[in-house]
N, CA, C and O atoms as CSV, one atom per row, in Angstrom:
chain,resi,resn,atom,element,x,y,z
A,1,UNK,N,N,-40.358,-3.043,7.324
A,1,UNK,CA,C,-40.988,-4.166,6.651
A,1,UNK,C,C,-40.255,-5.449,7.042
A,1,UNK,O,O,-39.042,-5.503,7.240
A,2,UNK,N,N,-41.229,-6.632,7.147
A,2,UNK,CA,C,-40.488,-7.636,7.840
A,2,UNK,C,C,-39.369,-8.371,7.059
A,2,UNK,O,O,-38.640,-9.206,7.594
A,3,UNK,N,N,-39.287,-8.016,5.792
A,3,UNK,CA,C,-38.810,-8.758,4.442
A,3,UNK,C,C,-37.446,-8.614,4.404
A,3,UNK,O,O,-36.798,-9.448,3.773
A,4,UNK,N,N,-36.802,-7.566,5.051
A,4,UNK,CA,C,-35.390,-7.119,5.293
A,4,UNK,C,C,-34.698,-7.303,6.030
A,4,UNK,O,O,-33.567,-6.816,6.028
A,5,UNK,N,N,-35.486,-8.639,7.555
A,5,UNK,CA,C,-34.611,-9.324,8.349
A,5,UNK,C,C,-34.200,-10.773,7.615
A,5,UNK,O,O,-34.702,-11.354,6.653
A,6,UNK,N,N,-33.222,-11.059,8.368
A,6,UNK,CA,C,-32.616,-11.657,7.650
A,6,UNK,C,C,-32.148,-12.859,8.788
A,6,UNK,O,O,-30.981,-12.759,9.167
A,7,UNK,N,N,-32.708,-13.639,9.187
A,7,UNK,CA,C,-32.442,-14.843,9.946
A,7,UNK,C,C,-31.296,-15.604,10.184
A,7,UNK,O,O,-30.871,-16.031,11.257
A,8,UNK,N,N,-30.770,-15.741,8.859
A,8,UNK,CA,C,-29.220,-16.346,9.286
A,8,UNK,C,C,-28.336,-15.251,10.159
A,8,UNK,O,O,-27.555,-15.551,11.062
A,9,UNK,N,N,-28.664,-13.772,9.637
A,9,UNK,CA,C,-27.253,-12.725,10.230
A,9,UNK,C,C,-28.017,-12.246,11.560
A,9,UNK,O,O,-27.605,-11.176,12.008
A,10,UNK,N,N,-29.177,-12.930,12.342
A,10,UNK,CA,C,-29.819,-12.091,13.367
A,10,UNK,C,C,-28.975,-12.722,14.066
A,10,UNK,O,O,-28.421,-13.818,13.975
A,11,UNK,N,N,-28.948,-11.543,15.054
A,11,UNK,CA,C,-28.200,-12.325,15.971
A,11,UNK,C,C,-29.055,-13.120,17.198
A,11,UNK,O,O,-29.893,-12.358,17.679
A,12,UNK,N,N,-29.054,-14.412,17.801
A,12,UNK,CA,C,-29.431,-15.280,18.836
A,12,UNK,C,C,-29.977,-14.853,19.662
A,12,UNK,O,O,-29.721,-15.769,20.444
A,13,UNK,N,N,-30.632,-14.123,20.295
A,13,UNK,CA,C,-31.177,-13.328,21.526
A,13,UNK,C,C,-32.069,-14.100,22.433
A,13,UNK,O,O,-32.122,-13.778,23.620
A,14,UNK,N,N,-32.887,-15.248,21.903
A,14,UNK,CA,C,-33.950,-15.757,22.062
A,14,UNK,C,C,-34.116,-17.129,21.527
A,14,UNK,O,O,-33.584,-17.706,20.578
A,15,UNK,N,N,-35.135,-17.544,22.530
A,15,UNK,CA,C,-35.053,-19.229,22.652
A,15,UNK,C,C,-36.857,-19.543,22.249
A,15,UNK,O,O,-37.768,-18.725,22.373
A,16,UNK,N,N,-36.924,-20.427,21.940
A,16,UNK,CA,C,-37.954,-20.968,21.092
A,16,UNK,C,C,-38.140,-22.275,21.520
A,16,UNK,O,O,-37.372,-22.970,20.855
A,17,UNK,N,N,-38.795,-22.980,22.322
A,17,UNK,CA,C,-39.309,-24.840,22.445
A,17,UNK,C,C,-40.334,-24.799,22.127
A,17,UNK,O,O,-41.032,-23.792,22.007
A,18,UNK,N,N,-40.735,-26.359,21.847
A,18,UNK,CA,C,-42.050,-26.731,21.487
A,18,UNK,C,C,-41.668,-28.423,21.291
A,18,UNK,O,O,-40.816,-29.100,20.714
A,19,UNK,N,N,-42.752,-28.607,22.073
A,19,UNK,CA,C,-43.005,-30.192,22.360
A,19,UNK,C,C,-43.827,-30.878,21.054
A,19,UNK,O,O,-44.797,-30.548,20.372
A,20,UNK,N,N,-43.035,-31.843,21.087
A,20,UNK,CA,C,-43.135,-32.752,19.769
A,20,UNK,C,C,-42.921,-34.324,19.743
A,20,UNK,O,O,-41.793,-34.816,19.772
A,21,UNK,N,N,-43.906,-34.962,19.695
A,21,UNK,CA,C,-43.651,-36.484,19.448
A,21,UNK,C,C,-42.277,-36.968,18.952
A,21,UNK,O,O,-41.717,-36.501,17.960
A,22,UNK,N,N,-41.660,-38.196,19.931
A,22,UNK,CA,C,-40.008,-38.195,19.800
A,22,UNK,C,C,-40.246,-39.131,17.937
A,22,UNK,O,O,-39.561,-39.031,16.920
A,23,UNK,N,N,-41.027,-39.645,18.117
A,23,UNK,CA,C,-40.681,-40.227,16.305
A,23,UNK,C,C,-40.853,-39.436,15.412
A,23,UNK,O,O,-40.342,-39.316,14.298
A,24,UNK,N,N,-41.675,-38.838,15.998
A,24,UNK,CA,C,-42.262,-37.510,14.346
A,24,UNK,C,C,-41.129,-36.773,14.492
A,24,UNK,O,O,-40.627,-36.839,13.370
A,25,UNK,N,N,-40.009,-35.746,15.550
A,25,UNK,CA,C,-38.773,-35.512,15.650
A,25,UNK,C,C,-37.964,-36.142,14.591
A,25,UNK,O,O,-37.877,-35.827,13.405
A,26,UNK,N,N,-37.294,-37.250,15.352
A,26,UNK,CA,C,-36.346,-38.645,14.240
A,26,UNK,C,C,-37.074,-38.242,12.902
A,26,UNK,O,O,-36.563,-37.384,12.182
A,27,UNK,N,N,-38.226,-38.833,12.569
A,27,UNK,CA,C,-38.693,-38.517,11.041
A,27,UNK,C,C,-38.222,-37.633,10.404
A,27,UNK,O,O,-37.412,-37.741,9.483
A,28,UNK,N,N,-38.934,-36.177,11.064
A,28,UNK,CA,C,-38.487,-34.845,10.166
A,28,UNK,C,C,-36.659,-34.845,10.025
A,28,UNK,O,O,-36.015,-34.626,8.999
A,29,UNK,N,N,-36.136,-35.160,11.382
A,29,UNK,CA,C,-34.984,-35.037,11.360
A,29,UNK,C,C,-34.011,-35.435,10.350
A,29,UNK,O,O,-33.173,-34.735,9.783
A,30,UNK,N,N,-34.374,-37.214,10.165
A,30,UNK,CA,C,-33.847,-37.929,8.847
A,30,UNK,C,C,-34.391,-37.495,7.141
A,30,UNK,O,O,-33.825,-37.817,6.096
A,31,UNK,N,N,-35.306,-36.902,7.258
A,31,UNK,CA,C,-36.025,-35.841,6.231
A,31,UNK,C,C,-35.239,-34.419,5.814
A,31,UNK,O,O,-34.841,-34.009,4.724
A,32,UNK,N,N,-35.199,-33.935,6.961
A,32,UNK,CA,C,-33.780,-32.402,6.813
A,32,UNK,C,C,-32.453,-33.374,6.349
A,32,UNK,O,O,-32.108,-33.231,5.176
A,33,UNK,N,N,-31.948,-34.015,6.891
A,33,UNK,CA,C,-30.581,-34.667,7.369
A,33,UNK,C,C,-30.299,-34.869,5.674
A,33,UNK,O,O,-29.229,-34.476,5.210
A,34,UNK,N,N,-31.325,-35.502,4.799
A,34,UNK,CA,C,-30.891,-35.876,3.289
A,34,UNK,C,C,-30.947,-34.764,2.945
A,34,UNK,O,O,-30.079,-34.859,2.078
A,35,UNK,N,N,-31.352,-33.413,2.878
A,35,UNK,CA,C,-30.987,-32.131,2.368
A,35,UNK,C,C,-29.752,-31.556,3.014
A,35,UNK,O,O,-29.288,-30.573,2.438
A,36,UNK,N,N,-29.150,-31.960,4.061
A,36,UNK,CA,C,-27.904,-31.180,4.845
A,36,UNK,C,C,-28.421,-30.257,5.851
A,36,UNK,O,O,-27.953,-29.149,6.113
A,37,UNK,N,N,-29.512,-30.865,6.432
A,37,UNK,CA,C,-30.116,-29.763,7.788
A,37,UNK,C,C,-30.272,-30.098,8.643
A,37,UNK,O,O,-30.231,-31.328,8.603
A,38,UNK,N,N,-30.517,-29.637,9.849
A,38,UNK,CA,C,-30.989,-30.159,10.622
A,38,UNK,C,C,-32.040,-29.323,11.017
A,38,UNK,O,O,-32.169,-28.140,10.703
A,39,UNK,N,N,-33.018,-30.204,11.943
A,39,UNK,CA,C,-34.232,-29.335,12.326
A,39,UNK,C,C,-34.572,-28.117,13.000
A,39,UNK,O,O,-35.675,-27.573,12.958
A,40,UNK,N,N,-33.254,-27.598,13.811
A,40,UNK,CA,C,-33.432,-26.003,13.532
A,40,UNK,C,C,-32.793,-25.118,12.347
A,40,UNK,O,O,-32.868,-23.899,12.499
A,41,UNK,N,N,-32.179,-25.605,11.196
A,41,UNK,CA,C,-32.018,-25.387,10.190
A,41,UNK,C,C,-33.403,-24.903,8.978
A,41,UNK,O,O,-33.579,-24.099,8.062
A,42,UNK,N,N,-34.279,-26.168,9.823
A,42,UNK,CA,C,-35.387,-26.028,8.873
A,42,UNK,C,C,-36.280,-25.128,9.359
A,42,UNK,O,O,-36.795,-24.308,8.599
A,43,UNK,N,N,-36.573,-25.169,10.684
A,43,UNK,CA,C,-37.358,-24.085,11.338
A,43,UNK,C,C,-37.076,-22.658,11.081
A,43,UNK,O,O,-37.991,-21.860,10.877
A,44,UNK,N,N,-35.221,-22.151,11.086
A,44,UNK,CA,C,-35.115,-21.082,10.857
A,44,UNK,C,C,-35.392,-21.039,8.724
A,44,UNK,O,O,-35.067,-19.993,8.162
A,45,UNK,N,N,-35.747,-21.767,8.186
A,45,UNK,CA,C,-35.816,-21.350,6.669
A,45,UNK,C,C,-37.595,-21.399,6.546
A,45,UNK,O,O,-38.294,-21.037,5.599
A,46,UNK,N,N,-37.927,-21.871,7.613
A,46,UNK,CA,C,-39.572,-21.714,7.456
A,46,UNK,C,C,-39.412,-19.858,7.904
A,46,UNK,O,O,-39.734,-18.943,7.146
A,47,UNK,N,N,-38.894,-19.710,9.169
A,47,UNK,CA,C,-38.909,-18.501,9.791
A,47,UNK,C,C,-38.891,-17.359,8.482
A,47,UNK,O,O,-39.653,-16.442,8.175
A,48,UNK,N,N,-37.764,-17.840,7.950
A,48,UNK,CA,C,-37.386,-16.728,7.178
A,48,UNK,C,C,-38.242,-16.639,5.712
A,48,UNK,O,O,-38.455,-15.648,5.014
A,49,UNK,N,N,-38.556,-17.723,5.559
A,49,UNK,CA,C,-39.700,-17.809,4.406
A,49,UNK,C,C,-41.100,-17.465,4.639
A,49,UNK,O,O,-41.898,-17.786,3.759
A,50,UNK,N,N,-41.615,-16.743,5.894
A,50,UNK,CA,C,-42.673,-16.226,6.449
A,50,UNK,C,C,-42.336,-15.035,6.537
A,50,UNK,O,O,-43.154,-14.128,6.388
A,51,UNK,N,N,-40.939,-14.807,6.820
A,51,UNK,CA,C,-40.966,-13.392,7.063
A,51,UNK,C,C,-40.883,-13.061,5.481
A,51,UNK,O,O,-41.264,-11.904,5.305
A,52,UNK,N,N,-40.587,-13.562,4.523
A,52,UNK,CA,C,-40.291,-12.795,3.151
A,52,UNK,C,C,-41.533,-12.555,2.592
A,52,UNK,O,O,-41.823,-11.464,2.099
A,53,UNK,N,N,-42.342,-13.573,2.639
A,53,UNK,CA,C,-44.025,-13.407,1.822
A,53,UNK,C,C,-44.707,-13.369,2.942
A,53,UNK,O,O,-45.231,-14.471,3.108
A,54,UNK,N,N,-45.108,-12.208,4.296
A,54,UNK,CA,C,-44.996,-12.137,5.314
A,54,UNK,C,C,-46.375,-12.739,5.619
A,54,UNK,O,O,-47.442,-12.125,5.628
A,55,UNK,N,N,-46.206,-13.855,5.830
A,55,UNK,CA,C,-47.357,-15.183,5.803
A,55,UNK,C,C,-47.251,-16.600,5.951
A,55,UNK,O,O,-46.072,-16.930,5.818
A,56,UNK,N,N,-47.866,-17.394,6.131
A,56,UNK,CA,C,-47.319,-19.083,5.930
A,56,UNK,C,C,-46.687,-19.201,4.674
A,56,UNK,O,O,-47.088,-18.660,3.643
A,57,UNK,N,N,-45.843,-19.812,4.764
A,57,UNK,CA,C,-44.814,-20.294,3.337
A,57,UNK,C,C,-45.651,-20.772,2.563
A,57,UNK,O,O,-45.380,-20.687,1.365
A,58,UNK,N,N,-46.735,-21.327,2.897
A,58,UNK,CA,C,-47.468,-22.854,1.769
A,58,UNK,C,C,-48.899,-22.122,2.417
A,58,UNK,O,O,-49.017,-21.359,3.376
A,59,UNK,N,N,-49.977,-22.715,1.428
A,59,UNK,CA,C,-51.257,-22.776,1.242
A,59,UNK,C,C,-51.494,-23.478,2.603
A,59,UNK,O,O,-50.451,-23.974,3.030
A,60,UNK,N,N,-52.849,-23.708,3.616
A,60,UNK,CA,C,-53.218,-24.353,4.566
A,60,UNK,C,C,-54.298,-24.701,4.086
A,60,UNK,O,O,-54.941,-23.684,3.824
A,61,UNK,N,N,-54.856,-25.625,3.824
A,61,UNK,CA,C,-56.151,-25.984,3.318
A,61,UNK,C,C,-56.695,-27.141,4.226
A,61,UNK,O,O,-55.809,-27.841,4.717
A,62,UNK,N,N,-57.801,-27.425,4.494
A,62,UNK,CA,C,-58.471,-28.720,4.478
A,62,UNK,C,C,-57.896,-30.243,4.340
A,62,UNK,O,O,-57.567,-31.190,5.053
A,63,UNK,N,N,-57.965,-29.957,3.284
A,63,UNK,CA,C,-57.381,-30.998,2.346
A,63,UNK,C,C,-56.892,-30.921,1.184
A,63,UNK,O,O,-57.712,-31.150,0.295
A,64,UNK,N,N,-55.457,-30.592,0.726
A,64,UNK,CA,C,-54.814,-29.918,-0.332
A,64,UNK,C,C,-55.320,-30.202,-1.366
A,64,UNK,O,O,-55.559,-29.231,-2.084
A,65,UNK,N,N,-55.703,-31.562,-1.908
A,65,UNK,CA,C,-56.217,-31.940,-3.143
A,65,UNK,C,C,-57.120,-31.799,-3.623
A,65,UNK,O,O,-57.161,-31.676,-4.848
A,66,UNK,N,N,-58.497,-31.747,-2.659
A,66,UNK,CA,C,-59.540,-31.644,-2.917
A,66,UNK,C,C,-59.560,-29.772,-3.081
A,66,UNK,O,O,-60.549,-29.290,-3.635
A,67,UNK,N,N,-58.875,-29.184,-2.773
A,67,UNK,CA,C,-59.099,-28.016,-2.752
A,67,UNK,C,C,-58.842,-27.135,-3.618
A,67,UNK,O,O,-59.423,-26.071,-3.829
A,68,UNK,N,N,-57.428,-27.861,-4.426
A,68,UNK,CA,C,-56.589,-27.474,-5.830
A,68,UNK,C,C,-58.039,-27.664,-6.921
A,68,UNK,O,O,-58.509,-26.844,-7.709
A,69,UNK,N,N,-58.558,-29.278,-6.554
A,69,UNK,CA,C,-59.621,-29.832,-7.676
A,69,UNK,C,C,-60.879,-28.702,-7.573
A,69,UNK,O,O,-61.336,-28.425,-8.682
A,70,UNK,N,N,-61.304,-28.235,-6.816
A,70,UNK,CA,C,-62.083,-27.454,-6.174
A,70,UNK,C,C,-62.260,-25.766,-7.116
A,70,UNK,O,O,-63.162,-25.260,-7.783
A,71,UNK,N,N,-60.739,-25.299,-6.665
A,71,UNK,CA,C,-60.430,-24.211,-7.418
A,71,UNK,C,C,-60.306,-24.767,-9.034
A,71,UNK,O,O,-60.466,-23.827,-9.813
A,72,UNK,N,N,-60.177,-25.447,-9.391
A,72,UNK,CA,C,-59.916,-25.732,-10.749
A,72,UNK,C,C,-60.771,-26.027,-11.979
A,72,UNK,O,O,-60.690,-25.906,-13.201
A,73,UNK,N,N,-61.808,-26.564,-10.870
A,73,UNK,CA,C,-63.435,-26.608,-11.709
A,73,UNK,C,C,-63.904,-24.979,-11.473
A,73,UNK,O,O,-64.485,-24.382,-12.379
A,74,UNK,N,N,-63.674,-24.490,-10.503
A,74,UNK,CA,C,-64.695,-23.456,-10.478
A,74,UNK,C,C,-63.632,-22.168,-11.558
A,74,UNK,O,O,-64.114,-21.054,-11.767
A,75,UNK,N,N,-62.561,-22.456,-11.994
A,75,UNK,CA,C,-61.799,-21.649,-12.920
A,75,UNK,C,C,-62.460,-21.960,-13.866
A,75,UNK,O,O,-63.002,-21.114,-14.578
A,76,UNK,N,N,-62.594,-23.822,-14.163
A,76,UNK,CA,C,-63.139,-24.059,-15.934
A,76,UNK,C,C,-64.366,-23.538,-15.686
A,76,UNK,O,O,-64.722,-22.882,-16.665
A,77,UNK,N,N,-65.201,-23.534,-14.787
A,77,UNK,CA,C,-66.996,-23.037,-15.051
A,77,UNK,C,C,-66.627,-21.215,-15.168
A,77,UNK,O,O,-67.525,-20.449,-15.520
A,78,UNK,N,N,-65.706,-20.873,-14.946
A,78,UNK,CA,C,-65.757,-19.450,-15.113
A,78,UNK,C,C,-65.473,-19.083,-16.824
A,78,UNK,O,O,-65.972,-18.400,-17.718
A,79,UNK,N,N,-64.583,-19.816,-16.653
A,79,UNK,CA,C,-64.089,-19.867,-18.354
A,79,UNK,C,C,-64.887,-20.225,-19.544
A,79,UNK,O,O,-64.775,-19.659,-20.632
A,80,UNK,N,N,-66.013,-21.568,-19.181
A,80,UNK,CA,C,-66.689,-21.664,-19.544
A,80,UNK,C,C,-68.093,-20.658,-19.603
A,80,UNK,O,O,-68.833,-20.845,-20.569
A,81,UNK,N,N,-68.451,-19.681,-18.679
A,81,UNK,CA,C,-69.304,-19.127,-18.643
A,81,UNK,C,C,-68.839,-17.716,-19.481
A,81,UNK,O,O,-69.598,-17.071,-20.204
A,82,UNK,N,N,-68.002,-17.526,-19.323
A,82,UNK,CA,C,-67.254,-16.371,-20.322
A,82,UNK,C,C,-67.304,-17.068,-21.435
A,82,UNK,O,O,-68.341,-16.839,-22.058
A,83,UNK,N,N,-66.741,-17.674,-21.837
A,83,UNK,CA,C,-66.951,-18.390,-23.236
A,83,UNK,C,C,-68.831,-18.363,-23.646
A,83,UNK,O,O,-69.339,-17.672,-24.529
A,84,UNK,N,N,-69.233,-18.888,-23.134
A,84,UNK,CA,C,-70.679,-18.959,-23.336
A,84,UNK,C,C,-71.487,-17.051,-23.654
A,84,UNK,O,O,-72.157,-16.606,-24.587
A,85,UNK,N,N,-71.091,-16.566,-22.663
A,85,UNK,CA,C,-71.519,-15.043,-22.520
A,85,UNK,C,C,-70.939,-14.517,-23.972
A,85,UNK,O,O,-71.773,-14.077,-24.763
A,86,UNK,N,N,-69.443,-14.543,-24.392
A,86,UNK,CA,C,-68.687,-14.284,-25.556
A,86,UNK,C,C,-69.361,-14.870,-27.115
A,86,UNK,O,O,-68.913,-14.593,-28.228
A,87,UNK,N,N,-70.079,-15.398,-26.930
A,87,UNK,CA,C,-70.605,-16.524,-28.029
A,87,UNK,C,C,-71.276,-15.759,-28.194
A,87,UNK,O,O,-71.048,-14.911,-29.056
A,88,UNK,N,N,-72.691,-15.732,-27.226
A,88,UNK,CA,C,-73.747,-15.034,-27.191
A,88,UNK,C,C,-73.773,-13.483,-27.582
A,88,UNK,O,O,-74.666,-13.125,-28.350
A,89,UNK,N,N,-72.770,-12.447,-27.064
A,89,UNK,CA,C,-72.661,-11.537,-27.577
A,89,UNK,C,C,-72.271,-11.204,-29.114
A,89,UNK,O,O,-72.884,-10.534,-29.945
A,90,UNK,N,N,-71.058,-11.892,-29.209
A,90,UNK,CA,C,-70.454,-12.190,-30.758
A,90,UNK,C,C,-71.448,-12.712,-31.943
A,90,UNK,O,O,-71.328,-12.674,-33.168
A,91,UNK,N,N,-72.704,-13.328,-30.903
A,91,UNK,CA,C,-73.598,-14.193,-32.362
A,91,UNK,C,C,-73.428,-15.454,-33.175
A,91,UNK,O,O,-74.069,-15.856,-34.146
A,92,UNK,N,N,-72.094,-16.133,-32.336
A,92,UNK,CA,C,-71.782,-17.289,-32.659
A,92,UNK,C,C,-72.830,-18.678,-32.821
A,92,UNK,O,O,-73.483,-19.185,-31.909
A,93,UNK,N,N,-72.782,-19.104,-34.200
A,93,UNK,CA,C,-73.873,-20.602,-34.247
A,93,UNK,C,C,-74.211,-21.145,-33.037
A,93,UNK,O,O,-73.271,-21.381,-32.278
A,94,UNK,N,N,-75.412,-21.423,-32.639
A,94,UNK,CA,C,-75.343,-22.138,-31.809
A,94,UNK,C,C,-75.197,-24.004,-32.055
A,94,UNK,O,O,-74.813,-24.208,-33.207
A,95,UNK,N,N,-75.452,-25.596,-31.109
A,95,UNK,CA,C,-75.175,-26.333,-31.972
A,95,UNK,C,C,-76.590,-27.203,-32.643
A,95,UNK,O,O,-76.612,-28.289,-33.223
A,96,UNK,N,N,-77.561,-26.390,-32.353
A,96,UNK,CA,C,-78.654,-26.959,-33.307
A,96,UNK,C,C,-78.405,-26.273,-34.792
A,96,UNK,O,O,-78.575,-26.863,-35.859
A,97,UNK,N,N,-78.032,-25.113,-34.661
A,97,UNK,CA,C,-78.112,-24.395,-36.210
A,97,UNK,C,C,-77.050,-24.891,-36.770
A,97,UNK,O,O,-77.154,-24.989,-37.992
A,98,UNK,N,N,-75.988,-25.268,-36.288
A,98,UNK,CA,C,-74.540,-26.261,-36.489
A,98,UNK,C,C,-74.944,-27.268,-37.246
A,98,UNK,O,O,-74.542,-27.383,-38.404
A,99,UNK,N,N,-76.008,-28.343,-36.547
A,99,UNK,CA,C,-76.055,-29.491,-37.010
A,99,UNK,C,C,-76.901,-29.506,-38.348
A,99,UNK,O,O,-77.004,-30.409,-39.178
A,100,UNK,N,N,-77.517,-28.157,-38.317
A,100,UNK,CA,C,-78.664,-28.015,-39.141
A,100,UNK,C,C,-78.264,-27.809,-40.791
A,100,UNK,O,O,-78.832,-28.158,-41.825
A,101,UNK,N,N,-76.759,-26.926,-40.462
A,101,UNK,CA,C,-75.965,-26.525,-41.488
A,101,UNK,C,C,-75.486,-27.518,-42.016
A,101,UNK,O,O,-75.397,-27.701,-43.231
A,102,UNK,N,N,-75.094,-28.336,-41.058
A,102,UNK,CA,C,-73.970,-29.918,-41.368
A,102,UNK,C,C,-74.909,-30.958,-41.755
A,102,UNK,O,O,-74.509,-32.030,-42.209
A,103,UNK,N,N,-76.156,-30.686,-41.594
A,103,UNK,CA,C,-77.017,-31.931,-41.913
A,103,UNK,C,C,-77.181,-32.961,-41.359
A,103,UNK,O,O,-77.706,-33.951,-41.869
A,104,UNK,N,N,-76.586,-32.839,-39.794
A,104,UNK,CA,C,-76.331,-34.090,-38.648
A,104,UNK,C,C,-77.716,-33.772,-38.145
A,104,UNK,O,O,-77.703,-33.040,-37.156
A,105,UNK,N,N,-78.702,-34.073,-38.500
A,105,UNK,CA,C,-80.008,-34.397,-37.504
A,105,UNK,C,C,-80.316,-35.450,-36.932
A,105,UNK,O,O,-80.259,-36.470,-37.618
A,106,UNK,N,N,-80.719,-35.563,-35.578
A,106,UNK,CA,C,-81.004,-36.960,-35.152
A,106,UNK,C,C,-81.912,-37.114,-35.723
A,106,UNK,O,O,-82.506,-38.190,-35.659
């Protein structure tokens, strides 16, 4: 299982490049650098954080926000539709007989 290597104690065997815009470099670099890393520091804790949940570390979406908002309505319409189904079975007032009880008629 991949979960039991262990990246810091592997030993070096193998070389890894990949071409990268020299500012976006500097960027990430000064980005690791305020945590105490440097950018193969960070590469090997992505490495090893793929190999533990043997997958991308993070969600890949589209567009992260819209996608959280996305999942989050379609949780409340579920919740809501269970709720609704639960009513209905249970026999719960509905809100005309509510208002009817309360005397709120338009």
């Amino acid at each position: 299982m991949a979960t039991n290597l262990n990246v810091a104690m592997a030993p070096k065997d193998s070389t890894f490049q990949v071409r990268i815009n020299s500012e976006i470099k500097k960027t990430v670099e000064d980005i690791y650098a305020k945590t105490g890393m440097t950018l193969t520091d960070a590469f090997n804790t992505f490495i090893q954080q793929s190999l533990n949940v043997e997958g991308l570390p993070f969600i890949v979406t589209k567009n992260s926000k819209e996608a959280l908002k996305e999942q989050a309505i379609a949780i409340l319409m579920l919740d809501l539709k269970r709720a609704e189904e639960r009513a209905d079975a249970e026999g719960w007032i509905d809100a005309d007989d509510l208002e009817r009880e309360l005397g709120v008629l338009d």
